[in-house]
N, CA and C of each residue as an Amber inpcrd file, in Angstrom:
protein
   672
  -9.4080000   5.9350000  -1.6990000 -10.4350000   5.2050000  -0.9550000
 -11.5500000   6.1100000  -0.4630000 -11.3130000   7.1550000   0.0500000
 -12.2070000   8.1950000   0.2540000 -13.0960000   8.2390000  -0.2810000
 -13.5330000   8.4170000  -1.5670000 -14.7340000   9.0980000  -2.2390000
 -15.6170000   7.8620000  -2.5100000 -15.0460000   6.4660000  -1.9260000
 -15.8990000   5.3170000  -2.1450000 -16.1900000   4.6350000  -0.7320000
 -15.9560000   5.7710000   0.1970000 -16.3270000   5.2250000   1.6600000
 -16.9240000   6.5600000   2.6050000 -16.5310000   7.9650000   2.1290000
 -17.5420000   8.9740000   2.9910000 -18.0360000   9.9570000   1.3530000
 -18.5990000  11.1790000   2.1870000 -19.4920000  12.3630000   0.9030000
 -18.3890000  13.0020000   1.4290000 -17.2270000  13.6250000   0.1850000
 -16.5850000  14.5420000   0.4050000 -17.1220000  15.9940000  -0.1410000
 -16.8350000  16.8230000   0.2100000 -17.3120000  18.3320000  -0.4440000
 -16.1330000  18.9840000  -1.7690000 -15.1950000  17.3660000  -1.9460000
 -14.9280000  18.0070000  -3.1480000 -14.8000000  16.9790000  -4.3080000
 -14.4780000  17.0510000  -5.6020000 -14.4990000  15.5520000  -6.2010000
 -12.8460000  15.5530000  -7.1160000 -12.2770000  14.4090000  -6.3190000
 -10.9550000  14.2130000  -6.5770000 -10.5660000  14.4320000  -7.7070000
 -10.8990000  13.8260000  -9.1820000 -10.8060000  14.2190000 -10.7070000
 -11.0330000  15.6940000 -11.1120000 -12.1500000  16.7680000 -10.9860000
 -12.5960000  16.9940000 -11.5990000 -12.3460000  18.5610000 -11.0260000
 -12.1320000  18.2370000  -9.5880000 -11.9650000  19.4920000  -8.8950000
 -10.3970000  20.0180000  -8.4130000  -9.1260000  19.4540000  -9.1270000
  -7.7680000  18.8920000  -8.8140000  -6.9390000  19.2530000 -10.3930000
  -6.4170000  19.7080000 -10.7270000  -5.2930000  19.6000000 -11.9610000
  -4.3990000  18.6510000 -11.3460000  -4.0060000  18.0820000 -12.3910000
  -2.9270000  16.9190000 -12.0120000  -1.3120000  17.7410000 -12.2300000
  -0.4480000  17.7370000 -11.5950000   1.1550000  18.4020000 -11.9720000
   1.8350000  17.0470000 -12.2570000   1.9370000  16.2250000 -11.1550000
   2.7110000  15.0860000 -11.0800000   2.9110000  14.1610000 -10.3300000
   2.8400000  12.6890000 -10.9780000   2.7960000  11.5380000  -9.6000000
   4.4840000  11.7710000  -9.4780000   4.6460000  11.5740000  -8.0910000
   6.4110000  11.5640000  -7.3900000   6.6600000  10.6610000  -7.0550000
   5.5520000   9.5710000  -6.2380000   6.6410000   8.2880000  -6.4370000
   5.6000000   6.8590000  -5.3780000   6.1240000   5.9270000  -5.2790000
   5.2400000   5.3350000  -4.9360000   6.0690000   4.5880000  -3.7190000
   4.9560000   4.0460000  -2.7650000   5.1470000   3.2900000  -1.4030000
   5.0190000   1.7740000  -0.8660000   5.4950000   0.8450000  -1.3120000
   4.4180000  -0.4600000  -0.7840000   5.1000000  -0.6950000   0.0420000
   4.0550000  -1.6580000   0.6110000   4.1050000  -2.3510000   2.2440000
   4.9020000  -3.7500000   2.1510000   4.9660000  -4.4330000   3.4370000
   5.3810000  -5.9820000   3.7070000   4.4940000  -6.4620000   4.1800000
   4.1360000  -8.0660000   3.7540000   3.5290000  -8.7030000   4.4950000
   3.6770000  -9.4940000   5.2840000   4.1210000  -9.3180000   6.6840000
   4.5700000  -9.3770000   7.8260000   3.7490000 -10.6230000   8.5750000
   4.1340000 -11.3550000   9.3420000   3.6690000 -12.5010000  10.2290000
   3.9310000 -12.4170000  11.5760000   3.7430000 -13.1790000  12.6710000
   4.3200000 -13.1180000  13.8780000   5.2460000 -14.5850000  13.6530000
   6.0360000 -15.0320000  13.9990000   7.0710000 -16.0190000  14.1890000
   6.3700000 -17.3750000  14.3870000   5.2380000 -17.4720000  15.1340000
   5.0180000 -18.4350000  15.5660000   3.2510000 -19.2440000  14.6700000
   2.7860000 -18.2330000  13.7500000   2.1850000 -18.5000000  12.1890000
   3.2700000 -19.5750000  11.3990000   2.3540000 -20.7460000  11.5150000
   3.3910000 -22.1320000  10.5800000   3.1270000 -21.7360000   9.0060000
   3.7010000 -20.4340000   8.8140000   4.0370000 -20.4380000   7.2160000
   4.8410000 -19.9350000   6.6020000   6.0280000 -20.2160000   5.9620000
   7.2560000 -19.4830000   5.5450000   7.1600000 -18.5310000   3.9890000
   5.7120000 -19.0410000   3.1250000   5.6120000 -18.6630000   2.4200000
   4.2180000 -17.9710000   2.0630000   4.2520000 -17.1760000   0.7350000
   2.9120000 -16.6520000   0.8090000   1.6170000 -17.5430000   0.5380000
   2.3450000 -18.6590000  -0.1010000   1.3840000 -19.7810000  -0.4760000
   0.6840000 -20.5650000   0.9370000   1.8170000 -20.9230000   1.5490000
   1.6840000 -21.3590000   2.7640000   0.7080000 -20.6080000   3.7950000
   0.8150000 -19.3800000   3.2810000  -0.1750000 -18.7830000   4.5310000
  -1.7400000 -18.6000000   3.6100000  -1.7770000 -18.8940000   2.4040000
  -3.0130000 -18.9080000   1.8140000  -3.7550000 -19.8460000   1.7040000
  -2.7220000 -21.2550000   2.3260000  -3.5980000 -22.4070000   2.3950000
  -4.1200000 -22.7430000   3.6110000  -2.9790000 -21.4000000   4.7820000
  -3.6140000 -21.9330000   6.2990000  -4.5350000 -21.1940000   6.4750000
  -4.6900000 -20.1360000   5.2530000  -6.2650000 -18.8520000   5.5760000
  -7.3340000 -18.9440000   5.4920000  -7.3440000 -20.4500000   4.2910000
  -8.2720000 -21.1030000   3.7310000  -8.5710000 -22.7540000   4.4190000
  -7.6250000 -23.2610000   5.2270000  -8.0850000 -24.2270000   6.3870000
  -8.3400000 -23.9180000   7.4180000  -8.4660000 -22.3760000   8.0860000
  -8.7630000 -22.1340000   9.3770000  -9.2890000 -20.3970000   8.9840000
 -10.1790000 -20.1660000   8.3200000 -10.9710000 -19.1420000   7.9270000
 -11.4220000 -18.6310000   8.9230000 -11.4170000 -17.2220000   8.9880000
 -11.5260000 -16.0120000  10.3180000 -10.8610000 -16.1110000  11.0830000
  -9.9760000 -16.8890000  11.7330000  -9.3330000 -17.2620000  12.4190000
  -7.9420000 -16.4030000  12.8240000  -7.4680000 -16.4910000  11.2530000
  -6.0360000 -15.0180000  11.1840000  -6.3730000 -13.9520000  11.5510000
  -6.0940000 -13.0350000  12.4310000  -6.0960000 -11.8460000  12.7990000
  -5.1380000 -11.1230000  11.9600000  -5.3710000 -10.0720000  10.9870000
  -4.3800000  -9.0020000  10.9060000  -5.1500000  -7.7150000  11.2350000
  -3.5120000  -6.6100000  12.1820000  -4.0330000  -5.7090000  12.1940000
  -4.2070000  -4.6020000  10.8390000  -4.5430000  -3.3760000  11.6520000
  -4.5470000  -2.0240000  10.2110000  -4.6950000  -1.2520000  10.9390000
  -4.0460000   0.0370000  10.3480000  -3.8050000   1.4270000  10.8150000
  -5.5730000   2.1880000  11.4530000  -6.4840000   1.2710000  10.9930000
  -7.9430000   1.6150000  10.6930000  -8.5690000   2.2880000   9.2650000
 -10.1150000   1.9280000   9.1870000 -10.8100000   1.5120000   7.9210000
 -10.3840000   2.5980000   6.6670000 -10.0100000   2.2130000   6.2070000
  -9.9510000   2.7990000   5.0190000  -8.2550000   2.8670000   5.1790000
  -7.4190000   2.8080000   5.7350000  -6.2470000   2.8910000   5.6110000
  -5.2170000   2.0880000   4.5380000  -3.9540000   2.0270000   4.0340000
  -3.1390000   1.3650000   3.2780000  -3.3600000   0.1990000   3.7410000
  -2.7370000  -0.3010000   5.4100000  -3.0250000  -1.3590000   5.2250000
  -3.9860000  -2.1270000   6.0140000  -5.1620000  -1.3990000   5.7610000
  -6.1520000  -2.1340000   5.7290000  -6.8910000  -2.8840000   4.4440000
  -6.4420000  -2.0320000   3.6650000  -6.9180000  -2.3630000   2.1750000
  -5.9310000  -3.1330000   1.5900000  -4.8180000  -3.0340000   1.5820000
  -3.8530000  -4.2440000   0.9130000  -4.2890000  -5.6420000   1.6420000
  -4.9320000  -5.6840000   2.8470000  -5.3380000  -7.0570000   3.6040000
  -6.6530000  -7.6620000   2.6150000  -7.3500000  -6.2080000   2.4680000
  -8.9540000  -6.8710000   1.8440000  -8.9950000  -6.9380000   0.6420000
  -7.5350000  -6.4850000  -0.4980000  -7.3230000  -6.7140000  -1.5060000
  -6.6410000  -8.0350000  -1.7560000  -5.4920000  -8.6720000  -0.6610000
  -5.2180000 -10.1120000  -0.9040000  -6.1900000 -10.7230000  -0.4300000
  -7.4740000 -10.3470000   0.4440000  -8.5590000 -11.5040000   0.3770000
  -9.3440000 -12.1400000  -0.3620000  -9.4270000 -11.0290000  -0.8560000
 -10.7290000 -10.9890000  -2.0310000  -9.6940000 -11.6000000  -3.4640000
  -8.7220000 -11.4250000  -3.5300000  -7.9430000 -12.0120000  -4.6360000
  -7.0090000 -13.5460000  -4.6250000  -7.4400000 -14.0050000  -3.0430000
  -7.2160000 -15.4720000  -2.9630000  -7.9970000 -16.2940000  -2.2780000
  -9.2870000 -15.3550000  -1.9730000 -10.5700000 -16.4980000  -1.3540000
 -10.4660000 -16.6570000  -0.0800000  -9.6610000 -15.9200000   0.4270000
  -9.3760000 -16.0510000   1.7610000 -10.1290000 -15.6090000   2.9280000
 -10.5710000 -15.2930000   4.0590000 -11.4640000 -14.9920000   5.2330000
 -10.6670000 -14.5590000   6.0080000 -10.3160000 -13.4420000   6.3450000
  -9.6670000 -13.1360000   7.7490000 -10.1890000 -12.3750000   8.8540000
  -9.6790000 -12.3560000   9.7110000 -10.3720000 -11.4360000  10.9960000
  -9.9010000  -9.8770000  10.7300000 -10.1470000  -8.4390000  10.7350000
  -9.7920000  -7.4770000  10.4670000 -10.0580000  -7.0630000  11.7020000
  -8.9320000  -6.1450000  12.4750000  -8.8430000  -5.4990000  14.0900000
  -8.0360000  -4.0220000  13.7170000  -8.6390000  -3.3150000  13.7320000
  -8.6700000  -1.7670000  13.7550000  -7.6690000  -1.2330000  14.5870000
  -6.6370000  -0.4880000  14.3380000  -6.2170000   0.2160000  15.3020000
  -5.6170000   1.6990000  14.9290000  -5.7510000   2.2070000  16.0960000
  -5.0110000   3.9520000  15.7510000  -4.0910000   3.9980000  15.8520000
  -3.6460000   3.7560000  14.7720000  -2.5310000   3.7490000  13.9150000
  -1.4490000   2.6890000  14.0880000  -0.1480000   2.7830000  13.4480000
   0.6130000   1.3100000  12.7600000   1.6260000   1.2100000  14.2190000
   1.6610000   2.0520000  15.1630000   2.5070000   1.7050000  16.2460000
   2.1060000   0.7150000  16.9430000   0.8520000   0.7190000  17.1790000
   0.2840000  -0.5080000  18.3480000   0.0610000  -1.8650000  17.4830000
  -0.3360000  -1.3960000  16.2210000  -0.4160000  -2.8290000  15.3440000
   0.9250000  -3.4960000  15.6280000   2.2960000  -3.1400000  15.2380000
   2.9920000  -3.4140000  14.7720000   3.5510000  -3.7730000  16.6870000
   3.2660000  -3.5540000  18.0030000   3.6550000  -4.0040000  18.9610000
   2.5360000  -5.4990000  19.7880000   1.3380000  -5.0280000  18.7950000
   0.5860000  -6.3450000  19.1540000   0.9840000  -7.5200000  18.4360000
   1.5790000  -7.1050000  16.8230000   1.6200000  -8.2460000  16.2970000
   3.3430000  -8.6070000  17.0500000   4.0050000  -8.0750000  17.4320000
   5.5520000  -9.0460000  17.9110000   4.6880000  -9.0800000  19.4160000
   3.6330000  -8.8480000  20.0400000   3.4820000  -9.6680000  21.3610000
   2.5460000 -10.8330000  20.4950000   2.3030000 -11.2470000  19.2480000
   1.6170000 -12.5860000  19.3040000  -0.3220000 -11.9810000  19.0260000
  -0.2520000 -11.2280000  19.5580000  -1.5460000 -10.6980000  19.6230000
  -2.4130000 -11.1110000  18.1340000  -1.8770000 -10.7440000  17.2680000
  -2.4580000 -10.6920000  16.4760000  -1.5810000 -11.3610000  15.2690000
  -2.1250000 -11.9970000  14.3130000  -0.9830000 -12.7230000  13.4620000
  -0.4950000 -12.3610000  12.5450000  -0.7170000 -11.1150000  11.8120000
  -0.2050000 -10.6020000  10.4550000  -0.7350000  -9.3620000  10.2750000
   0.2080000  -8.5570000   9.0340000  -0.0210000  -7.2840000   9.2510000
   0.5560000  -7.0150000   7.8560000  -0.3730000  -6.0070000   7.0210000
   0.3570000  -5.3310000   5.9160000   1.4930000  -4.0500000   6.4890000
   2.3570000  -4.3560000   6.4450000   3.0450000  -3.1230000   7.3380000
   3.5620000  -1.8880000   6.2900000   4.6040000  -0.7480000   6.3760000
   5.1250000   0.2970000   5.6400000   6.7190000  -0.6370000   6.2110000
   7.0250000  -0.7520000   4.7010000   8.8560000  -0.9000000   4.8640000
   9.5680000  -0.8940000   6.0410000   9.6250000   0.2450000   6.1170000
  11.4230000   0.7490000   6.6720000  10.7650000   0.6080000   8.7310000
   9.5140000   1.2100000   8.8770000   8.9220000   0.9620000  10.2690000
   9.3020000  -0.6310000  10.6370000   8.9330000  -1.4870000   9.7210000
   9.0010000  -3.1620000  10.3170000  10.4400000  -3.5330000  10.0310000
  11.5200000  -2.9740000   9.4620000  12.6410000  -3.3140000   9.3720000
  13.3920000  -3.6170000  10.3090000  13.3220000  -2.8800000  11.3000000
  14.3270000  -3.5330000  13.1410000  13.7760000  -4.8260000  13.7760000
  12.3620000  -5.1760000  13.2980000  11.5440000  -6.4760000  14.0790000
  11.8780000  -7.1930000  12.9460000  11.8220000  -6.9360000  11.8240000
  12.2550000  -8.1400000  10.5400000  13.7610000  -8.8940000  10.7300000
  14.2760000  -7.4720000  11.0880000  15.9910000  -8.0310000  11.3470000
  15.8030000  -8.8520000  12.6860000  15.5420000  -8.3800000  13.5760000
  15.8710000  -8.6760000  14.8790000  14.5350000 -10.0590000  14.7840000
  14.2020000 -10.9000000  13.6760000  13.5280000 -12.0630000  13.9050000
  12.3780000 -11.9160000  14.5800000  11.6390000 -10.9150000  15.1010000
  10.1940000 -10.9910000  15.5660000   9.0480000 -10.6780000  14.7800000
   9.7690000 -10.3550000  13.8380000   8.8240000 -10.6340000  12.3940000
   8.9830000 -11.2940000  11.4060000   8.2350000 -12.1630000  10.8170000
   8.8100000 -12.5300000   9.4880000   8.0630000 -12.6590000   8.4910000
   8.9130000 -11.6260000   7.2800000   8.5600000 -11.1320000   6.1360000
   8.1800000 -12.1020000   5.5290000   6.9730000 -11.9060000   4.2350000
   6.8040000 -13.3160000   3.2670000   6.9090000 -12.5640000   1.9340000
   6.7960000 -10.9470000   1.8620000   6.3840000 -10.4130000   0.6770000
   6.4060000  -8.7250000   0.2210000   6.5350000  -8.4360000  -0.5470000
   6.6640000  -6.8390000  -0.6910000   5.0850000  -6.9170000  -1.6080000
   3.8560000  -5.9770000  -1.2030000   2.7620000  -5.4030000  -2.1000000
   3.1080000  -4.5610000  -2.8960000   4.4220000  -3.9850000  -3.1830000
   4.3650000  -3.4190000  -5.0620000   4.8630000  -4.2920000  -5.8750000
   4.5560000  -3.3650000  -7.1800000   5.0720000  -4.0970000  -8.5750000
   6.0110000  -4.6650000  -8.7520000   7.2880000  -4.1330000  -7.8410000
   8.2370000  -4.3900000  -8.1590000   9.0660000  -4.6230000  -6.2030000
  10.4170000  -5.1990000  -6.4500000  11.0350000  -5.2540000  -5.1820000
  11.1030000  -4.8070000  -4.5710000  11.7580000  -4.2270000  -3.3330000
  12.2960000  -3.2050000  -2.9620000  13.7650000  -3.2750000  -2.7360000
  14.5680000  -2.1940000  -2.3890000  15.7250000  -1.8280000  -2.4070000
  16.3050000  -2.2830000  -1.3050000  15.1680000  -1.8880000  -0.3160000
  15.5960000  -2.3020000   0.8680000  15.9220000  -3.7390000   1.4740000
  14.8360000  -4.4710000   0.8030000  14.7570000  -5.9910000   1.2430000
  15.0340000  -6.4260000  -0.6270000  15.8050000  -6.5640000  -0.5120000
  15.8270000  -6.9740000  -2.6040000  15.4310000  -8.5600000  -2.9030000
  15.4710000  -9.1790000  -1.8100000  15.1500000 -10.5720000  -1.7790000
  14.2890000 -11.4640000  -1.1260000  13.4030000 -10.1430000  -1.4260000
  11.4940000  -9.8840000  -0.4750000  10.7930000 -10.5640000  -1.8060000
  10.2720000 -11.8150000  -2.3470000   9.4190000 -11.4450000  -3.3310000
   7.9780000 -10.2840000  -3.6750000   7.7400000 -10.3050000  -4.3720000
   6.5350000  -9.2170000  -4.1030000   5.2530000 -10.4010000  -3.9320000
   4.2090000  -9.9540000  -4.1140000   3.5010000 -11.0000000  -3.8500000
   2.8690000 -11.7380000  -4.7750000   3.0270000 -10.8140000  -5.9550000
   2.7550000 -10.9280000  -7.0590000   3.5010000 -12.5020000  -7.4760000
   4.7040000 -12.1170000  -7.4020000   5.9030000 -12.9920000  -7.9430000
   5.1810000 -14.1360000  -7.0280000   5.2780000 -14.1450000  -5.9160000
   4.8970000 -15.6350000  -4.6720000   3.4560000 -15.7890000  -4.2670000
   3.1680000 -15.6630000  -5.9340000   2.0290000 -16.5640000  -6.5640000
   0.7590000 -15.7020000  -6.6540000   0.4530000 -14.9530000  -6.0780000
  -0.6740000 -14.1020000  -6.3420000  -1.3030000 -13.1270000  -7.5010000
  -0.8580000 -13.3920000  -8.6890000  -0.4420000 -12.5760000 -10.1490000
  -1.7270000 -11.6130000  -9.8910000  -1.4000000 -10.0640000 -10.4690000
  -1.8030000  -8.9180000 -10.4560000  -2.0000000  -8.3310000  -9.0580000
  -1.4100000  -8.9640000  -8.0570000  -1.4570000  -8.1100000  -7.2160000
  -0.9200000  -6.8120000  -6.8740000  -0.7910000  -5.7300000  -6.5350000
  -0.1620000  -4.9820000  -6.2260000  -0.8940000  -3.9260000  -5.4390000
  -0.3010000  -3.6640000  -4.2710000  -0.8950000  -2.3720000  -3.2590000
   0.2440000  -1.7500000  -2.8880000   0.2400000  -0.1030000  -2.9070000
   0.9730000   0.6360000  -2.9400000   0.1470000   2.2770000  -2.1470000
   0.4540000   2.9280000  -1.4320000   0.6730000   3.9950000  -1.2450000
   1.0890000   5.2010000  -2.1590000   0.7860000   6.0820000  -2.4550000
   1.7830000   6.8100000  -3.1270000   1.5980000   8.3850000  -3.1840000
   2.4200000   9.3280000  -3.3460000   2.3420000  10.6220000  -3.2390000
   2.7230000  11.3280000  -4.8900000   1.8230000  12.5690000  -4.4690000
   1.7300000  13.2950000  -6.0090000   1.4340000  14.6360000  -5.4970000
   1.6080000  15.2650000  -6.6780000   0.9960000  17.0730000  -6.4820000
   0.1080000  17.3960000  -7.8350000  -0.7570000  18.1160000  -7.2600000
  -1.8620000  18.6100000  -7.9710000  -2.5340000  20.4810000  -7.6080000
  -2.5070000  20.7200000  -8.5160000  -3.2180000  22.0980000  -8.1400000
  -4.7360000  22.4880000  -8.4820000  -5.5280000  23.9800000  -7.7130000
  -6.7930000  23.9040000  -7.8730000  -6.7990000  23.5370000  -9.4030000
  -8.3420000  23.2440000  -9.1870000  -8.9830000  22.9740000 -10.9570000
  -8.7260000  24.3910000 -11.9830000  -8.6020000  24.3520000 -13.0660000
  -8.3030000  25.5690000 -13.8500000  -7.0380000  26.5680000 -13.3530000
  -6.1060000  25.9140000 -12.7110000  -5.0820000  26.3950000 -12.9170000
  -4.2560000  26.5030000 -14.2160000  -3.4390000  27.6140000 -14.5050000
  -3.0870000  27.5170000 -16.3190000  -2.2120000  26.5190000 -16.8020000
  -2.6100000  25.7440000 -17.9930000  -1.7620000  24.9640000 -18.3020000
  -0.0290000  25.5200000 -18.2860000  -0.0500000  26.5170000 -18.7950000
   1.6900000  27.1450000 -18.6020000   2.5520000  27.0330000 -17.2460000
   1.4310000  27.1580000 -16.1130000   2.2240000  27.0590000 -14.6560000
   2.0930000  25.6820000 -14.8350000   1.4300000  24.6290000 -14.9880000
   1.4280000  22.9600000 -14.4850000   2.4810000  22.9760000 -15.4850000
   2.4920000  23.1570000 -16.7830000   3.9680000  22.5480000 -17.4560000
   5.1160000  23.3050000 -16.4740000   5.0320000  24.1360000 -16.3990000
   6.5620000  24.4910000 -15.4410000   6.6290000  23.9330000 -14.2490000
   5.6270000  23.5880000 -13.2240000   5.4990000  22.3730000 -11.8540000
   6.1640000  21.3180000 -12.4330000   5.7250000  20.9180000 -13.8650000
   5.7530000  19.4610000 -13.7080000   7.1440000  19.1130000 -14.0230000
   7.6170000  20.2780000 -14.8570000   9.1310000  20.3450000 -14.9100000
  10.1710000  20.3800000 -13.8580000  10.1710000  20.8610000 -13.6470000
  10.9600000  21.1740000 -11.8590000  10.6360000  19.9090000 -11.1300000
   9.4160000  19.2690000 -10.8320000   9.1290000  18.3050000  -9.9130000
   9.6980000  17.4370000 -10.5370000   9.8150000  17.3320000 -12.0590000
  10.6390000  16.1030000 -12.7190000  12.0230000  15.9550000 -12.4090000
  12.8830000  17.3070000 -12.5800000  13.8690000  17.6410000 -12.1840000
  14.6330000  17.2860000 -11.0340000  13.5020000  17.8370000 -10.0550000
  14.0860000  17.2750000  -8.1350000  14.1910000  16.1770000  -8.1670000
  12.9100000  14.9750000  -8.6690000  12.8970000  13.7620000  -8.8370000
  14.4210000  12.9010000  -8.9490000  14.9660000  13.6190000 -10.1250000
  16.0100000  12.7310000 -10.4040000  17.4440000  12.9920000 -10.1890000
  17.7510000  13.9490000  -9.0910000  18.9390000  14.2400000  -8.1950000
  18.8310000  13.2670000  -7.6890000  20.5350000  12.6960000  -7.4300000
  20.9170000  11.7710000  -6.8440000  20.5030000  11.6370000  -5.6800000
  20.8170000  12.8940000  -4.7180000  20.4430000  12.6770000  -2.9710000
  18.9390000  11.9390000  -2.8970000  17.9100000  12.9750000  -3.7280000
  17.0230000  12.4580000  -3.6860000  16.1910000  10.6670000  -3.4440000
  16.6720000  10.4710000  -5.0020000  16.3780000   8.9910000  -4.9660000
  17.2610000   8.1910000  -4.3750000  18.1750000   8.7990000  -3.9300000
  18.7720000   8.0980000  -2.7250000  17.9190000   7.6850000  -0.9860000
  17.1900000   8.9210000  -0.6430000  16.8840000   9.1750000   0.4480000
  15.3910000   8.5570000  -0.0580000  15.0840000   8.7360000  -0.9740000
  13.5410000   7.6030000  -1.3500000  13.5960000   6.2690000  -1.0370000
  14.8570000   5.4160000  -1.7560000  14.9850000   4.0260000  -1.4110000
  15.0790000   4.3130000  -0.2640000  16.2520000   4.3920000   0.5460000
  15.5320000   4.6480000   2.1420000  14.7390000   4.3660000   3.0420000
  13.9250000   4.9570000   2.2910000  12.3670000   4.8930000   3.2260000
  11.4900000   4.2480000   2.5630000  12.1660000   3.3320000   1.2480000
  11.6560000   2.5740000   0.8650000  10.5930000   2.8400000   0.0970000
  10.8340000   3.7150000  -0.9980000   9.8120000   4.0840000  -1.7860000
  10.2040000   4.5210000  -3.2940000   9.6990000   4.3250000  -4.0980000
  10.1690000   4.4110000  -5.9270000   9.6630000   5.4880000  -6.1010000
  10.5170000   6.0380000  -6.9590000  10.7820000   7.3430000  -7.7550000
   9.5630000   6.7050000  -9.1340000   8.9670000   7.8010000  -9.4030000
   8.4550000   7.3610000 -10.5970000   8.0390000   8.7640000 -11.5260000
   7.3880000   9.9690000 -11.1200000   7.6100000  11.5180000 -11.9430000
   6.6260000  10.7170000 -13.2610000   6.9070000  11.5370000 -14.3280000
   6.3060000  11.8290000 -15.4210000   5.2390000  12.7680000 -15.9940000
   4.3870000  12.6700000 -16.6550000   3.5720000  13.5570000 -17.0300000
   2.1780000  13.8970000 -16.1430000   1.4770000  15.4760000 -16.5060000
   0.5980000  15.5330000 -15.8390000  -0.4920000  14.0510000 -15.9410000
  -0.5090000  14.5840000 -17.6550000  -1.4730000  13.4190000 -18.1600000
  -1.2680000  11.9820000 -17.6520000  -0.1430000  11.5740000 -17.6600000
  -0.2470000   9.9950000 -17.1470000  -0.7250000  10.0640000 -15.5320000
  -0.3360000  11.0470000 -14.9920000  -0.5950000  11.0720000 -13.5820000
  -2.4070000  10.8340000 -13.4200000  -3.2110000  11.2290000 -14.6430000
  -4.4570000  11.9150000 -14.1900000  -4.8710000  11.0090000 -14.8590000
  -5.0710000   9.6990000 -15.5980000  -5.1800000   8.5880000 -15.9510000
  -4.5620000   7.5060000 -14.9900000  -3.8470000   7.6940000 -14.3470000
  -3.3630000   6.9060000 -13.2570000  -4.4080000   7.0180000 -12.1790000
  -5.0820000   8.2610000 -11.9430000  -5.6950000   8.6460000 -10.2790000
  -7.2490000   7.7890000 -10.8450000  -7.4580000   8.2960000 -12.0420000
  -8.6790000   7.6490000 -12.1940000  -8.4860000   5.8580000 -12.3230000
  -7.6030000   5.1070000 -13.1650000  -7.5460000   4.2030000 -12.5970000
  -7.5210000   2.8960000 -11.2860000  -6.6770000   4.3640000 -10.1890000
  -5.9660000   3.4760000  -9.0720000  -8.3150000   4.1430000  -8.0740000
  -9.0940000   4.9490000  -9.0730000 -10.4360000   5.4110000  -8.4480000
 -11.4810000   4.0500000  -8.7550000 -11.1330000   3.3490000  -9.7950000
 -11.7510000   2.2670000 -10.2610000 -11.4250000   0.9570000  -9.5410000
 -10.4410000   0.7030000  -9.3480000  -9.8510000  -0.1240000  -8.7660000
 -10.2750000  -0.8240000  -6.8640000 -10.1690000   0.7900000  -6.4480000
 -10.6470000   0.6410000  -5.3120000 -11.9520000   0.3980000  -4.8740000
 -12.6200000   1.4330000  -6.3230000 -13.9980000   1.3600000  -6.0950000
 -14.7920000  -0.0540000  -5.9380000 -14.0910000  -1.1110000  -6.7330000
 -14.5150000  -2.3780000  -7.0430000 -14.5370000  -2.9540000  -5.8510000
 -13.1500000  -2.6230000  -4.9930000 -13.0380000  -3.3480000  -4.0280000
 -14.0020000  -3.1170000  -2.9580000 -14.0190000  -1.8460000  -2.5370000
 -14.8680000  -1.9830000  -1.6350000 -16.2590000  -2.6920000  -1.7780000
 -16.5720000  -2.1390000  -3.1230000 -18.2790000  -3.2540000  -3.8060000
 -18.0090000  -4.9150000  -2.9910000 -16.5650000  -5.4240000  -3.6030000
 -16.1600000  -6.6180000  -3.1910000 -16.0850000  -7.2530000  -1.7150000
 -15.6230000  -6.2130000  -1.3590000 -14.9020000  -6.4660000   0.4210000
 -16.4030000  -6.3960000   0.9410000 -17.3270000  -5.4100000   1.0510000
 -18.2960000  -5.1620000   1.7750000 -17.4350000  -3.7080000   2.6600000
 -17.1170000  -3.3140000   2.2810000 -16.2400000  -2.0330000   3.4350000
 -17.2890000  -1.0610000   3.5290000 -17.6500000  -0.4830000   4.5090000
 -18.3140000   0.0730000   4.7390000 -17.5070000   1.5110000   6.0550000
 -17.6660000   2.3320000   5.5660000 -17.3900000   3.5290000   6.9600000
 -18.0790000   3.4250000   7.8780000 -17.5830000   3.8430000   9.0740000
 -18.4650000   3.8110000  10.5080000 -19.3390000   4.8240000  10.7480000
C-alpha cells in the first residue's frame, strides 16, 4: 500500500531481491452482536439499505484492515463509515462496547470475543479457511467471488545481491518452512505456510502492487 499512498526513498521491485514469500495472514469479518445480520449477504444488503451508516473500525489509513474494508466496498457497492484508530486494541474494545459496528480484525486477537459471543464472525478474507475457525466461510465462498485480503510476510535482500546466496536463502527458508513445530505454531496464529520460489515471490509482490494500486484509484484513499 505504501508506494500508492506516500514518496518513499526507495522502490519496492526494483530496489529489493526477492528470497522468499513465508506465508500468509487473513483477517475476520467481525460484527458487534446487536448488527441484524448473521450472514455476509445479510450484512451487504443492510450496507446497501442504510449506506454510511455502518461504522467499521481500522488499525488506521493504509493499514490491513483498513483496506480489506475498502476492498469489500468497492467489490459490493457498498458505503460505509471508516473511523481510524491507533491501532487494533481500541478498535476491537469499541467494537464489543457497540461503538462501532464491524471490523476487519487479525484471527487469533478476536478469538476470546468470538468465543465468548461479543463478537460475531461472518467470514475469513483469505483464499482459503482457516485452521483455526474451519467453519468460518471465507468471503469469497459467502458470496463475494474473488475476494481475498490477506497480510503476509516474506524476505528479500538488497538489490544485486548474488544469485548463489538468494538460491541458498531460499533454500533453508524453504526448509524451516516445512518443520513440523513450525507450521504448527503458524496455524496458531492463524496464518498459512506457503515458501516457494524467489521468482514466484517477485511476480507475486508485483501483482499483490497492481492490485492495490487500483484500489486506492477506486476507494479515493488518500494519505493525510
Amino acid at each position: 500500500m505504501n508506494p500508492h499512498l506516500y514518496k518513499l526513498p526507495y522502490d519496492v521491485v526494483k530496489d529489493f531481491a526477492p528470497i522468499a514469500h513465508v506465508a500468509t495472514t487473513p483477517g475476520v469479518l467481525v460484527i458487534h452482536p446487536s448488527v441484524p445480520a448473521k450472514t455476509v449477504k445479510e450484512l451487504i444488503a443492510l450496507a446497501r439499505k442504510r449506506p454510511g451508516e455502518l461504522a467499521y473500525g481500522t488499525a488506521g489509513l493504509g493499514s490491513f484492515t483498513h483496506i480489506s474494508a475498502e476492498l469489500f466496498a468497492v467489490m459490493t457497492g457498498t458505503r460505509m463509515t471508516h473511523v481510524p484508530y491507533k491501532g487494533s486494541g481500541p478498535v476491537t474494545a469499541d467494537l464489543v462496547g457497540g461503538h462501532i459496528q464491524l471490523s476487519f480484525s487479525s484471527a487469533v486477537p478476536a478469538m476470546p470475543q468470538i468465543q465468548a459471543g461479543r463478537l460475531r464472525a461472518l467470514a475469513t478474507t483469505g483464499a482459503k479457511r482457516l485452521a483455526v475457525l474451519p467453519n468460518l466461510p471465507t468471503i469469497a465462498e459467502a458470496g463475494v467471488a474473488g475476494y481475498e485480503s490477506s497480510t503476509w510476510t516474506a524476505m528479500a535482500a538488497p538489490a544485486r545481491t548474488p544469485q548463489a546466496v538468494i538460491e541458498r536463502l531460499n533454500r533453508e527458508v524453504n526448509a524451516v518452512l516445512q518443520m513440523p513445530d513450525v507450521q504448527e505454531r503458524s496455524a496458531a496464529m492463524g496464518s498459512v505456510i506457503t515458501g516457494g520460489t524467489p521468482e514466484w515471490f517477485h511476480e507475486y509482490l508485483k501483482s499483490e502492487l497492481v492490485k492495490y494500486g487500483k484500489l486506492v484509484k477506486q476507494a479515493g484513499i488518500k494519505s493525510e
